[in-house]
C-alpha positions as CSV (number, residue, x, y, z in Angstrom):
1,X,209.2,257.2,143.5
2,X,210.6,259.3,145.8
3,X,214.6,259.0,147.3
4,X,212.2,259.3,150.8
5,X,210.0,256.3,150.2
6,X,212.6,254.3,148.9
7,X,214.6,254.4,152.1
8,X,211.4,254.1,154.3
9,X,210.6,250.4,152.5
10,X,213.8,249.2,153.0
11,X,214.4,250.2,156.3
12,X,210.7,248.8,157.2
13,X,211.9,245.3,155.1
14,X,214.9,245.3,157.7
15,X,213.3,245.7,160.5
16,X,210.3,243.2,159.4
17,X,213.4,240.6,158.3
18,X,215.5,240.9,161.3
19,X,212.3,240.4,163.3
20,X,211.4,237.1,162.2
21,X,215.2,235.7,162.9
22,X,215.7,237.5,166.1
23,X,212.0,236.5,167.7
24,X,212.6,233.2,168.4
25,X,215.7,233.7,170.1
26,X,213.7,235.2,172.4
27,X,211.2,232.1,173.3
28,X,213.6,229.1,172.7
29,X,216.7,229.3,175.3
30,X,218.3,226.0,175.4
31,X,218.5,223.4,172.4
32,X,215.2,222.2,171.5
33,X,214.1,218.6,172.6
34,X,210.8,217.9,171.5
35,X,211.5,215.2,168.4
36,X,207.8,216.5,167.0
37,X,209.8,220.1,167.0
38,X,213.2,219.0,165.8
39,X,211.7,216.9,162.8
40,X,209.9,219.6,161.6
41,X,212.5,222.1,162.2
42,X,214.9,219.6,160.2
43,X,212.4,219.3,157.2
44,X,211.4,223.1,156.7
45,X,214.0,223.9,154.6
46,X,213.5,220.7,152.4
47,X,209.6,221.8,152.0
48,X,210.6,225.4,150.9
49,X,212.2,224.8,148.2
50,X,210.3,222.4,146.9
51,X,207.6,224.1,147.4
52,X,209.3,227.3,145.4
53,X,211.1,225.2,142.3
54,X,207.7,223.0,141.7
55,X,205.6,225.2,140.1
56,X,208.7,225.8,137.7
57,X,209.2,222.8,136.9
58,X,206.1,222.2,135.8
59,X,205.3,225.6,133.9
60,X,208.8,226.5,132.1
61,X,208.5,224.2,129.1
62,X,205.7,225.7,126.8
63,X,203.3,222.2,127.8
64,X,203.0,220.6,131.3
65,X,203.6,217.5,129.9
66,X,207.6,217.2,129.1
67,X,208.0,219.1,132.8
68,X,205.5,216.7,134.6
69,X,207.5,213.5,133.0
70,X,211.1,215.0,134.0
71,X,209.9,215.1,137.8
72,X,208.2,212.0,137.6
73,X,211.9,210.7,136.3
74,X,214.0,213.0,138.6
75,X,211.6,211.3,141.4
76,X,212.6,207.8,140.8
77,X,216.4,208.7,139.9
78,X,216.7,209.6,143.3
79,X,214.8,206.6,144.7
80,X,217.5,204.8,143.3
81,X,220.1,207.4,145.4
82,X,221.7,209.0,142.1
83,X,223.0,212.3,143.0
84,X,221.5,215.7,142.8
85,X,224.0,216.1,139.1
86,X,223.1,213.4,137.7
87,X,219.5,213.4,138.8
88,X,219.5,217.0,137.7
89,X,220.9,215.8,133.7
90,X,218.8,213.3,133.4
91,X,215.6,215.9,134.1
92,X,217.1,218.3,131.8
93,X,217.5,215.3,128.9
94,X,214.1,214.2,129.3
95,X,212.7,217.7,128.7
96,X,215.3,218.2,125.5
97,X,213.9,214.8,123.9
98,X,210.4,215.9,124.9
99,X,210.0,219.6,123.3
């Protein structure tokens, strides 16, 4: 690839990247006070991730299975309002004991 290209692509990924942050500074001028906007605003960030570590939880042991049970597990250890550690070991232990 050429030294030309290279910098062309990452100036365009700048420019496309600082658009989406500085855009809505340009519609939204006071604090938001729609609770429909706010609540999904506050939840976005929640959804992302899960929505990125899922599909890895699920397809990084060699079988669904073991990965499928350690969210099922992490799910209800943090019904029960364990914290993200030990919610996080016990996952890890249920996949150990299920490979």
């Amino acid at each position: 690839m050429e030294q030309h290209s290279i910098i062309i692509y990452i100036l365009l990924a700048i420019i496309v990247t600082n658009l989406i942050r500085v855009t809505p500074m340009f519609f939204i001028k006071g604090q938001i006070r729609n609770r429909f906007v706010r609540s999904f605003l506050y939840y976005v960030p929640y959804v992302t991730l899960a929505v990125m570590t899922f599909p890895d939880m699920v397809l990084a042991t060699p079988t669904p299975l073991p990965g499928i049970l350690a969210l099922l597990t992490g799910i209800i250890a943090a019904w029960f309002r364990l914290g993200l550690f030990p919610v996080a070991v016990i996952c890890c232990i249920i996949v150990y004991l299920l490979i």
